[in-house]
N, C-alpha and C positions, 0 to 999 in steps of 0.2 A: 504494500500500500504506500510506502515512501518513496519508491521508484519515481512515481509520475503524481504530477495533481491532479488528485480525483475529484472531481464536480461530486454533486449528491446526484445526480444524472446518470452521468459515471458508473458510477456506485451500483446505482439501481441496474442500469444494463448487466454491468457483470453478475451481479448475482441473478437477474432473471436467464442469462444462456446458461448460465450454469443447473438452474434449473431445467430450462428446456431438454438441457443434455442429458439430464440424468433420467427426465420423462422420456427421454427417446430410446433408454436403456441401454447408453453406451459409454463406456469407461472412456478416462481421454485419450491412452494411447490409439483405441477404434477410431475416436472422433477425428483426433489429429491424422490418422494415416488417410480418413475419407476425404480431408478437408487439403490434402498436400500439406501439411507444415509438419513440424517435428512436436513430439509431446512434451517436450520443455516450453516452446516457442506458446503451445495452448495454453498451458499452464501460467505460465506466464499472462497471458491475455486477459484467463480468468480471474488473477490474482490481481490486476492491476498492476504488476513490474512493466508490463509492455503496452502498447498502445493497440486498442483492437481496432483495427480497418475499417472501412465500410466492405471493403472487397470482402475479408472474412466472416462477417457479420451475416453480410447477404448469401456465402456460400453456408455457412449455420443453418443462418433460418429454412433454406432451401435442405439441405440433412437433416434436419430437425422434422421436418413438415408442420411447420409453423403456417397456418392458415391466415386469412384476411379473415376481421379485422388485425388481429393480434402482431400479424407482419408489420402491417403498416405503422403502427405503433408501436411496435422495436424498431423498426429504418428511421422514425425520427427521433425516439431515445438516441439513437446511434448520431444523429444530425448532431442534436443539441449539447452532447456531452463531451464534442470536441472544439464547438465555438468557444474562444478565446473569453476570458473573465477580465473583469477589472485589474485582479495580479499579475496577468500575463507581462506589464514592460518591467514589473519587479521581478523574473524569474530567477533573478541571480540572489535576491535577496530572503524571499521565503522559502521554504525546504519543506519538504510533505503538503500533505492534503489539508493541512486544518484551515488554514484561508477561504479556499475555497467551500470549503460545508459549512464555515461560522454565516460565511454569508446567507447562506438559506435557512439558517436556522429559523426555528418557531417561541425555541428559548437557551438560553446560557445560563449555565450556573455556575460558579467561579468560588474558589477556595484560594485566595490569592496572599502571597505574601510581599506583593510587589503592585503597583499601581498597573492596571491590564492596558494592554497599548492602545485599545481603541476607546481608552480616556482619558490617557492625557496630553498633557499640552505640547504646543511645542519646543518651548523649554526644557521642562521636564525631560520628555524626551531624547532630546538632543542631550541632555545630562548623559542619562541613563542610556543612553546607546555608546557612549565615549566613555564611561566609563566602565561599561562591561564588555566590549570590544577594543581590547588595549592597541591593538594590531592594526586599526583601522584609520585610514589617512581622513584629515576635512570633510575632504568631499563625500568619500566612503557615507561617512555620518551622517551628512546630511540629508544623502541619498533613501539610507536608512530610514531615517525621520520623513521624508517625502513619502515614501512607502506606508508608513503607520498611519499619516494623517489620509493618504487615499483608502487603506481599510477604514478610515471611519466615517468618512464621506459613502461609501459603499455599504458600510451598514446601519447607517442614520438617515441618511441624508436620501438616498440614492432609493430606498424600500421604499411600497406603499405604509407599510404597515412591519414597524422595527421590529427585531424579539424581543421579547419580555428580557431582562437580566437579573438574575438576584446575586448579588457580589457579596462574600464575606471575608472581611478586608482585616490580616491580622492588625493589632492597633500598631506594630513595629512601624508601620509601612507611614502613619499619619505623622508619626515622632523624625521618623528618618531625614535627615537631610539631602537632600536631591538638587544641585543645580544654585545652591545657595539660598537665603532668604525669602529673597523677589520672586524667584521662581516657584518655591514652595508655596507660598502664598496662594500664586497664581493654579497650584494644580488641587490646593485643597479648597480654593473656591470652586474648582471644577468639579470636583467629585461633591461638595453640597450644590450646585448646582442642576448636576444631572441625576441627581438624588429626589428631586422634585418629579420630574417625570413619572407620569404614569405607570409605565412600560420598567421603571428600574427602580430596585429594592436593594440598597446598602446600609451593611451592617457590619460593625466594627467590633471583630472577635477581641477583647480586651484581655489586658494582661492579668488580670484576677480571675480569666478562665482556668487557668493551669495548663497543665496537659491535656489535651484534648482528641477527639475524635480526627481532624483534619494536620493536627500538628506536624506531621511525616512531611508534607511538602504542598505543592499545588498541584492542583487538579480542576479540569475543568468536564463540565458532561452537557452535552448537545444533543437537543431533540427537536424534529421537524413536522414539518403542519402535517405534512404526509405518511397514514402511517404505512405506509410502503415503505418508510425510508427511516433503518433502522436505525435507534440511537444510539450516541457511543462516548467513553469518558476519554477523554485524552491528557496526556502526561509528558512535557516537554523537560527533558534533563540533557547533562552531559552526555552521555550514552547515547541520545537519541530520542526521537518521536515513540511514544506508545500511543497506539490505538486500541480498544476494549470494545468489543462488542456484544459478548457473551453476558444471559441475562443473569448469570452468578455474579460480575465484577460488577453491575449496572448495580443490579441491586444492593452490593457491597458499598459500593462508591455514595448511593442516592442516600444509603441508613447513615455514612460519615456526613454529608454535610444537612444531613437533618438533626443532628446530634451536634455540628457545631453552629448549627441558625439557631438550637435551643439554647446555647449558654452565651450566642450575643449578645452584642447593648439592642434595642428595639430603633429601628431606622429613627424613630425620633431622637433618641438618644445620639446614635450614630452623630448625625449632622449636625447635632448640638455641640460634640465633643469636634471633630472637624472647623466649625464656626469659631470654634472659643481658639483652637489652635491656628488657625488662617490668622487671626486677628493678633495673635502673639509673636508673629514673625517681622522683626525688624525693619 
C-alpha cells in the first residue's frame, strides 16, 4: 500500500477485482497466466505496489465475466482512480497513501502529540518543518510548508461538506514552544479558532491524566461516507507508514481514544486553557 498513492477509488477497485477473482474461482497464478502477466506482476496490482492499467482491468473484467451494468462501473472506478489529486505536484514530498484518503474522509480522529499539519499556521509550520528536517535547505522548507497549506485548502476549503475532526491534543503540545513567541501565539489562536467550528471537537488530554490509554504515541483513524470504503487507523513513525484495516486493531484503536476523550478537559475547557495560554505569550 506504500508503493503508490492510493485514492479511496483506488482502494475500492483493488479490493473489488480481487473479489471478482476469487468469485471466478481462480487462484492468481491461473489469473495471471490467462491474463499474460506474471503472478508477482498481479499481485502486485492487487496489493497496490503497482499500478493497475486500464488494459489489464478491461482484460479482468473480460476473464472474470463481469457483466453490464457492473463493467461499466469498474471501467470508470478504473477512470477515476488514476486522475491526478491535488498532491500530485507535491509527489516528492508526501510518501504513502494517507493524503490522498484524508481527503475523502467522512471523519478524523486524531491522538496527536504534535499540532496536525492541516492546522496550523504558517509559521508554525515553517518552524516545525526546519526543525525536524535538519537536512533540508530554505527552499526544501518552504516547499514543505507550500504542500501542508495546499492539504488544507483541499480539505477545508476545497469540500462541499469538511469531515467532522475530533482532535485530542496532548497538553505538551499547547506549552511547547514552536517558532518563538509570535508565532505561538498565532497557532494557538488557530487551534481556539477552528475549535469553534461545527465540524471540529478539541480537547486537550492534560497532564493530570497520567498514563493513559493513547500515551504510546499518535494515531490517527479515518472513516468514509461510503461504507464500501473501509476504515482504517494509521501510524506515521520512523520505521515507516502503518496502515490497519482489520476490525481487531479498529476496534482496539477506537476503545484507546474513547478512553483518552474520557479523561480530557471538555472542549470548553480545552479552548479556555488555549485562550488563557495564547494570551501569555510575549
Amino acid at each position: 500500500m506504500n508503493d503508490l498513492i492510493l485514492t479511496v477509488r483506488a482502494r475500492r477497485l483493488l479490493k473489488e477485482v480481487k473479489r471478482l477473482r476469487n468469485e471466478a474461482g481462480l487462484k492468481v497464478l491461473r489469473a495471471a497466466k490467462q491474463l499474460g502477466i506474471g503472478e508477482s506482476t498481479l499481485w502486485r496490482m492487487e496489493n497496490g505496489h503497482s499500478r493497475l492499467t486500464m488494459e489489464v482491468l478491461v482484460a479482468m473484467l473480460d476473464l472474470y465475466g463481469v457483466p453490464t451494468p457492473e463493467r461499466e462501473a469498474m471501467e470508470r472506478l478504473g477512470i477515476d482512480s488514476v486522475r491526478r489529486g491535488w498532491w500530485a505536484p507535491y509527489a516528492d514530498v508526501f510518501s504513502g497513501s494517507y493524503v490522498a484518503l484524508e481527503t475523502d474522509a467522512s471523519q478524523i480522529r486524531v491522538n496527536a502529540f504534535v499540532i496536525p499539519g492541516f492546522f496550523q499556521t504558517e509559521e508554525y509550520a515553517r518552524a516545525a518543518i526546519a526543525n525536524t528536517g535538519l537536512e533540508l535547505e530554505a527552499a526544501e522548507v518552504e516547499r514543505r510548508k507550500a504542500a501542508r497549506l495546499a492539504r488544507q485548502q483541499a480539505l477545508f476549503e476545497d469540500r462541499d461538506k469538511p469531515p467532522a475532526i475530533h482532535l485530542l491534543l496532548d497538553e505538551s503540545v499547547v506549552h511547547r514552544q514552536v517558532g518563538g513567541p509570535a508565532a505561538m501565539r498565532g497557532q494557538l489562536e488557530r487551534i481556539a479558532e477552528v475549535a469553534a467550528r461545527q465540524t471540529v471537537t478539541i480537547q486537550i488530554t492534560p497532564f493530570t491524566a497520567g498514563i493513559h490509554a493513547g500515551i504510546d504515541g499518535e494515531f490517527v483513524i479515518i472513516d468514509f461516507p461510503d461504507p464500501q470504503d473501509d476504515p482504517f487507523v494509521y501510524e506515521e513513525g520512523l520505521g515507516g507508514d502503518l496502515y490497519l484495516e482489520d476490525s481487531k486493531s479498529l476496534a482496539r484503536y477506537s476503545l484507546a481514544f474513547d478512553r483518552v476523550k474520557d479523561v480530557a478537559l471538555t472542549p470548553e475547557r480545552s479552548v479556555d486553557l488555549i485562550n488563557r495560554l495564547a494570551k501569555e505569550q510575549e
